[in-house]
C-alpha positions, 0 to 999 in steps of 0.5 A: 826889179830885185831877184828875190831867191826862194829855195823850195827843196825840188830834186833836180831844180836850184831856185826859183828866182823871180825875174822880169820876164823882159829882162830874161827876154829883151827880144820879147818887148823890142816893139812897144814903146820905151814907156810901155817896156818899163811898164811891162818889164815891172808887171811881168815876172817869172820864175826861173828854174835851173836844170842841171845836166841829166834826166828832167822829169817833166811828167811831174808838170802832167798836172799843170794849169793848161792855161799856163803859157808854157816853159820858155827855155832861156839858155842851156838845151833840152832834148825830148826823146820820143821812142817808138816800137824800134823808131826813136826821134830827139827834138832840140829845144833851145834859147828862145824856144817854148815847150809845154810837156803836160800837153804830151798825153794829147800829143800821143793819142794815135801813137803809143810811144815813150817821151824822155826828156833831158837837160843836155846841158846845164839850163835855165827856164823861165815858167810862165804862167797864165 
C-alpha cells in the first residue's frame, strides 16, 4: 500500500497518513492465512495521526460516530488524568492499547469529575473507524 500524506490544518495533529492497519499492527493478522493477511493488509486502512508531547484535546472527538472501533495507540504513551474532589488517578495508555474518549460522558454519570488528557510522549495513533 502507498502512504499517501494529507495535511488537514488540526492544531496539534501532523498527518494524517493512510496506512494499512496490519502493517501498523502485524500482531493483529498473526492468525489468518498468509492469503488471507494480504487480502486484509490491502482492505484495511487507517489513518494515523501524530500527537506531539503536551496537552491533547480529545474532547474534540465528543461528537464522534459511536460506532467507530476506536483510537489504537501505535507507540508513544498517553495518560488520562481523572481528577476528582481532592482524588486525582493517571491511567497509561500504550503500544497496543485501545481508547475511545467520546465514551467519557458515559463514563462519568455517577462521579462528577474532570478528565485530562495528554501525549506524554511524542505519539502515534491509528483511527479506526466502523
Amino acid at each position: 500500500m502507498t502512504l499517501q500524506r494529507v495535511y488537514p490544518g488540526r492544531a496539534g495533529w501532523t498527518g494524517p497518513e493512510i496506512a494499512a492497519l496490519l502493517d501498523v499492527d502485524p500482531d493483529l493478522g498473526r492468525h489468518l492465512s498468509p492469503a488471507r493477511w494480504e487480502a486484509a493488509r490491502h482492505e484495511l486502512a487507517v489513518r494515523i495521526v501524530v500527537l506531539p508531547r503536551g496537552p491533547w484535546s480529545a474532547h474534540r472527538l465528543a461528537a464522534a460516530n459511536p460506532d467507530h472501533l476506536g483510537i489504537l495507540v501505535v507507540d508513544g504513551l498517553i495518560g488520562r488524568e481523572l481528577l476528582a474532589d481532592d482524588v486525582a488517578s493517571m491511567e497509561l495508555l500504550g503500544t497496543g492499547d485501545l481508547l475511545r474518549p467520546w465514551d467519557e460522558d458515559s463514563d462519568l454519570e455517577l462521579l462528577e469529575a474532570v478528565v485530562r488528557w495528554s501525549a506524554l510522549a511524542r505519539t502515534r495513533l491509528a483511527l479506526l473507524d466502523r
